[in-house]
C-alpha angles and dihedrals in degrees: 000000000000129000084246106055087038086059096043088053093049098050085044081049096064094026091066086041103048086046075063119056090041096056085047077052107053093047092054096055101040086049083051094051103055092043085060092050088043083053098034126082107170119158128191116232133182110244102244113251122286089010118155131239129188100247093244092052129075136310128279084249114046118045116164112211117190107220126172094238096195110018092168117036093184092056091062095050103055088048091060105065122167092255087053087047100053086052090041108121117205118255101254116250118265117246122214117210120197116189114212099273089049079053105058100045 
């Protein structure tokens, strides 16, 4: 076999090989990934007026507060019961609102 051919099979070789792993590597983390969103309840509040932050924390506006937002599923499920769920009302859409100076950032 030629230097050539030896060369062409292995680049073909670790091609095949480095396909591979990143294929094996994508699954993981996206596995991962939804795992941790599976794990994780965070919700976004806005910090309530003249509240106080330490200086090196975060910002007036922006406080992240960790709740567990359905700590008993079975709970939930006997609530909801089919009579409850034919008078259920939707929750209404939330409107979001950009003054002039939102709107030209």
């Amino acid at each position: 076999m030629d230097e050539t051919r030896k060369m062409w099979a292995s680049a073909a070789i670790v091609g095949v090989i480095v396909v591979g792993g990143a294929s094996v590597a994508a699954a993981a983390s996206a596995g991962k990934l939804d795992q941790v969103a599976r794990e994780t309840r965070a919700v976004v509040e806005k910090a309530p007026q003249g509240s106080t932050t330490p200086s090196a924390g975060p910002s007036e506006d922006d406080i992240v507060v960790s709740t567990e937002v359905n700590p008993n599923p079975g709970e939930v499920l006997e609530h909801w019961t089919d009579e409850r769920m034919e008078h259920a009302e939707p929750m209404p859409m939330p409107v979001i609102t950009l003054d002039e100076e939102q709107l030209a950032e």
